[in-house]
C-alpha positions in Angstrom: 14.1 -83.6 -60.1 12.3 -81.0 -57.9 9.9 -84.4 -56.3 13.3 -85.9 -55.5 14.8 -82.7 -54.2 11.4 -82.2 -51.8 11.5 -86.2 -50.8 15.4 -85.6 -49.4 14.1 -82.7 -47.4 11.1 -84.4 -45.8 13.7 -87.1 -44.9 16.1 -84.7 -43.4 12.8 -83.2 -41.8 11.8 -86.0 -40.2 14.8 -86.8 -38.9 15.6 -84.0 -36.8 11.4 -83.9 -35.4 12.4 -86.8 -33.4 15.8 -85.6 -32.3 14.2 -82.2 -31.0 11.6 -84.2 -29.5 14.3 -86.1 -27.6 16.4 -82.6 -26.6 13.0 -80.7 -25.4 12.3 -84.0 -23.3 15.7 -83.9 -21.7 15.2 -80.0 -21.3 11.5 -80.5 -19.3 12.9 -83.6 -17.2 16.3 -81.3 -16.2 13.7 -78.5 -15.5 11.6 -80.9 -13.5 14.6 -81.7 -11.1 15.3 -78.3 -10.6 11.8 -77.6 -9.4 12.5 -80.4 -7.1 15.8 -80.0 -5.4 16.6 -76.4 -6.3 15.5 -75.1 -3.0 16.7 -77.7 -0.8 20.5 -77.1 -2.5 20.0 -73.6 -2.2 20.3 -72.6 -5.8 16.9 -71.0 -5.7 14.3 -69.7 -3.5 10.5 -69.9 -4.8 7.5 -68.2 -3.4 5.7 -71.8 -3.5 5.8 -74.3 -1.1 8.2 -76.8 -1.5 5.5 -79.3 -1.7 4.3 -77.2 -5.0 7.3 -77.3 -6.2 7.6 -81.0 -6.1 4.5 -82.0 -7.8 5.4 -79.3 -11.0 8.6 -81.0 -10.6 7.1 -84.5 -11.2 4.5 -83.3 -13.8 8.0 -82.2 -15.8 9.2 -84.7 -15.4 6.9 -87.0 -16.7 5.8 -84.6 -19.4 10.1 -84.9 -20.2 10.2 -88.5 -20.2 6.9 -88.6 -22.7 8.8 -86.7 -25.0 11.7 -88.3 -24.9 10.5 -91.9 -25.4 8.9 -90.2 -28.3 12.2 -89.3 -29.4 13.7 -92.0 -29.1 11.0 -94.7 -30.7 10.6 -92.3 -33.6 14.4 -92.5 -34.1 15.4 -95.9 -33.1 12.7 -98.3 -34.0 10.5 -96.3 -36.4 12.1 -98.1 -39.3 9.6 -98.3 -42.7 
């Protein structure tokens, strides 16, 4: 009883890994555009240059859309 119990929960477990891997991917890419266009909409003023800003901005970015094609592989087409 207590195996099947504990196979449920690693189930569930792994179910929502890939789902936060998705939301923290969406969270860095978001953050990644802010770095880029925050100044130039005036919703923020930095003390680095703007061309600073945009290559942290497109490392987010990237770093963002890593995660979330992790995500969304291990949720879509991980299938065993």
């Amino acid at each position: 009883m207590e195996k099947l119990e504990e196979q449920t929960n690693r189930r569930l477990e792994n179910k929502y890994r890939p789902m936060g891997e998705l939301i923290r991917g969406i969270f860095f890419i978001l953050f990644g555009l802010f770095a880029i266009f925050a100044q130039k909409l005036g919703l923020g003023e930095f003390r680095l240059s703007q061309q600073w800003m945009t290559v942290i901005g497109a490392v987010l970015i990237l770093y963002g859309a890593f995660r979330a094609y992790n995500g969304i592989r291990k949720l879509f087409f991980n299938r065993h």
